[in-house]
N, C-alpha and C positions, 0 to 999 in steps of 0.2 A: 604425710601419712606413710603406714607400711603397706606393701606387699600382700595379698594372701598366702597364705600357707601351697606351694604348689611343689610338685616334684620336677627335679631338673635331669634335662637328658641333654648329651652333649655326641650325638654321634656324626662319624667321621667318615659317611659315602652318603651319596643317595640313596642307594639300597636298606642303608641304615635309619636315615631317617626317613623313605617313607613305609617303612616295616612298624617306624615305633607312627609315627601320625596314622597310618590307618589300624594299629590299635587302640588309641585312644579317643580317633573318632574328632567327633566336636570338643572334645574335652582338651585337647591339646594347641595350647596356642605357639605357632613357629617362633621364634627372633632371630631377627637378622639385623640389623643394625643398631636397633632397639630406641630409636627418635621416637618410633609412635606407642609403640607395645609395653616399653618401662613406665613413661608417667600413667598411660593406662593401669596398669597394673595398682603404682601408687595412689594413684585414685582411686583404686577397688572398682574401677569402672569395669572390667572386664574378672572373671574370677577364673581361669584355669587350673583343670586338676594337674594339667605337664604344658610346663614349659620345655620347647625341644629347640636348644640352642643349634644355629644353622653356621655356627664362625669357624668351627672345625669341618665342614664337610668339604671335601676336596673336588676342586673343578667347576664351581659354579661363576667362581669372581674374572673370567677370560673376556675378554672384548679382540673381536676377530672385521676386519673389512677385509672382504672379497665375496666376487660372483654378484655381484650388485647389491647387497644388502651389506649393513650392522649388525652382527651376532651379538648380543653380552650378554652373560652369566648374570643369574639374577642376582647373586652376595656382589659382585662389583661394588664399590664404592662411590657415590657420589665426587668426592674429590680427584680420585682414581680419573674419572669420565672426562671432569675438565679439564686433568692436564693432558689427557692424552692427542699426539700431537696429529698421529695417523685418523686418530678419530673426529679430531676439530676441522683436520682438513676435510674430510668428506661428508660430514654431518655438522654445518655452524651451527646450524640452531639448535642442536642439543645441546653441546658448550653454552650458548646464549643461556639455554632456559636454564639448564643446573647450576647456571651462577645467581639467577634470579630466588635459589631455595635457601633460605633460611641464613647459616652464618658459618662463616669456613671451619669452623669447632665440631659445627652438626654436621656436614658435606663430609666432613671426614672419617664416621662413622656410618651416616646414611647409605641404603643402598638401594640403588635403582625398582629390584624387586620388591622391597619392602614398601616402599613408596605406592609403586600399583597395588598391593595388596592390601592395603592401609586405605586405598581410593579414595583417598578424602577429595570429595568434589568440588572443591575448590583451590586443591593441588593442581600446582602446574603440570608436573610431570604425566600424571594420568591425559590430561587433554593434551598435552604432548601427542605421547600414544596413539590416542584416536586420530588427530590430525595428520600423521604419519603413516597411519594403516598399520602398526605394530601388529605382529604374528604373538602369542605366548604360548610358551609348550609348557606342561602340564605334565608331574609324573603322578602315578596313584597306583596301587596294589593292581587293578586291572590292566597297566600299562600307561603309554603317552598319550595325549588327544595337543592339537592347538586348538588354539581359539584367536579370531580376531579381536584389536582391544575393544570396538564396539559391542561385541557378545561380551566382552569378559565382565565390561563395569554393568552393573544392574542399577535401580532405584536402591540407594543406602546400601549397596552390598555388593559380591564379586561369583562369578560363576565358581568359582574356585570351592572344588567338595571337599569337605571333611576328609583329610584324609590325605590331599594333594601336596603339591609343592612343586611352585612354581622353579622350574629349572634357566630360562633362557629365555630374550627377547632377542625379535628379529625385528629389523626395521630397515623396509625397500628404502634402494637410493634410485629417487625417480628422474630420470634426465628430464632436465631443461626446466627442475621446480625450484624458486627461490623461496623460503619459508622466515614468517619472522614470529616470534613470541614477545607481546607487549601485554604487562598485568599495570593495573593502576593497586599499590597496596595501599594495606590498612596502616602499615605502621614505615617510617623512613628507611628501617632496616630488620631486615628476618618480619618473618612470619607468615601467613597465608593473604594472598592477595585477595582485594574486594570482588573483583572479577580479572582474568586473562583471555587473551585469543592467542592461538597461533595460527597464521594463516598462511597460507599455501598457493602460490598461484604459478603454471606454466606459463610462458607468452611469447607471441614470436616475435622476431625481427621488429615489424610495425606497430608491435603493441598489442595486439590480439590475446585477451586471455582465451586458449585451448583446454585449461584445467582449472581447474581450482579443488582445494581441502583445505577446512575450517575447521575448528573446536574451539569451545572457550569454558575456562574454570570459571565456578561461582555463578552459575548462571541456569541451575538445576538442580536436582538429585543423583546429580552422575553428569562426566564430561561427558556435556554436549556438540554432538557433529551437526553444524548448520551447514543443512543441503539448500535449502532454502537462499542462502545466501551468495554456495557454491553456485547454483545454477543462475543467479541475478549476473554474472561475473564473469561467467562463461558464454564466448562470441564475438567478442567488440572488446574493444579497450577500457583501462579506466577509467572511465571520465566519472566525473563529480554523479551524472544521471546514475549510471551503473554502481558507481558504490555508494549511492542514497536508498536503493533500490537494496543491494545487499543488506545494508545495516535495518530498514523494513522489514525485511524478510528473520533476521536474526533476532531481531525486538521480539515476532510475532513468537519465534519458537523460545524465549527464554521463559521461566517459570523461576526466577531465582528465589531463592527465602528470604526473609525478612529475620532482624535479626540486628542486637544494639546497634550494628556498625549502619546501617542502612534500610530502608525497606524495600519492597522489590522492585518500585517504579525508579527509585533511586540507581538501584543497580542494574536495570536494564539499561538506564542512561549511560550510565558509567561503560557496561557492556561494546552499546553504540560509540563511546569515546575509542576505546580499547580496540574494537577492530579498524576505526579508520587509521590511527596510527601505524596500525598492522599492513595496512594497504599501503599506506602513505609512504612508509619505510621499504618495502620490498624493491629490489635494484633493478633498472631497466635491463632487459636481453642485453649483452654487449658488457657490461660491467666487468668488474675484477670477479672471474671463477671462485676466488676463495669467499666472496659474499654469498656464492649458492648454498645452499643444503636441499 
């Protein structure tokens, strides 16, 4: 299929594009890598009066570590992310998860921003996000707002108003947290997984989990934070008790959709596979630093 008929805008600051977005309002849809927004379009699934191309505006595509957090621009590239080397070192499990997306053809036009914006809930990289605590800054004719990625993703939708554009992700580097991203997919290579976790746990010396942060794709209508889980996990060690107790807890909060690949009892199962492995893989205190994130 074609395209609808839409007008093309191609401007080259932020200033520029969010002057033409909040003149167009709802009517304008952004592109930025164009993985999700092109076949949309070809499918007539979405019908935009402006398209407002984002590949010329200058300054969005940076990736910055220091002061303990991840800055990136939100046009960054997905393939950009993985090889970056200052960035694998201080965040593995973002290198882990963006290799887990789709096929190095697509990574290479993908971009981070577009990806949360797209929030499809059973995207890895959104429940990335939440599992990390990602900050998102917002620019709009009224000015900047963040948002936590928990506000940002909604039920089938994103706080993000008419009008905005996503500028930059921030994303804490928390001492002493090892984090892993395991999805069981639908398909052996590329595509959207049946369900993911990434999970997060601090721990001390003895084993002691002090922290815990969960999320998992495909397991909702929007990446879900399993507190439920975090607090089963938090206190005492791993033991088999305590992360029987978390994946309880996780089961009880999943509401996944049904749908050819599965139905939801299916994939809460699969859910519960998904974060024991997550557990199972994270490296004792004392490990090689470069296995942290």
């Amino acid at each position: 299929m074609k395209p609808p008929v839409f007008e093309y805008m191609a401007p080259a600051t932020v200033e520029e594009t969010v002057r033409a977005l909040a003149r167009h309002g709802a009517r304008a849809a952004p592109l930025a890598g164009g993985q999700s927004l092109v076949p949309l379009l070809n499918r007539r699934r979405v019908r935009p009066d402006v398209v407002v191309d984002l590949g010329r505006v200058a300054g969005l595509d940076t990736v910055r570590v220091a002061d303990g957090a991840v800055r990136i621009g939100a046009l960054a590239r997905l393939r950009t992310l993985e090889r970056h080397e200052t960035l694998g070192a201080a965040l593995p499990v973002l290198r882990q998860t963006v290799r887990l997306v789709a096929h190095p053809q697509i990574r290479t036009r993908a971009t981070l921003g577009g990806s949360l914006c797209h929030a499809d809930p059973a995207a890895e990289l959104p429940a990335l996000a939440v599992a990390l605590g990602a900050r998102l800054r917002l620019a709009g004719a009224g000015g900047e707002r963040e948002l936590d990625a928990e506000e940002f993703f909604r039920p089938g939708r994103t706080a993000r108003r008419p009008g905005e554009l996503l500028t930059e992700i921030t994303l804490p580097l928390r001492d002493g947290f090892t984090h892993r991203f395991v999805e069981i997919p639908r398909h052996a290579h590329g595509g959207l997984p049946l369900v993911g976790v990434c999970a997060g746990t601090r721990r001390e010396a003895d084993g002691t989990v002090t922290a815990a942060r969960i999320a998992a794709a495909g397991a909702a209508d929007r990446p879900l934070r399993l507190r439920g889980a975090e607090r089963a996990l938090t206190g005492g060690p791993l033991t088999e008790e305590a992360v029987t107790r978390a994946l309880d807890a996780a089961a009880s909060a999943a509401a996944p959709p049904a749908d050819p690949h599965g139905d939801a009892a299916y994939r809460t199962a699969l859910l519960r596979t998904a974060l024991r492995r997550a557990l199972a893989a994270a490296p004792h205190p004392g490990t090689d630093p470069k296995e942290r994130a």
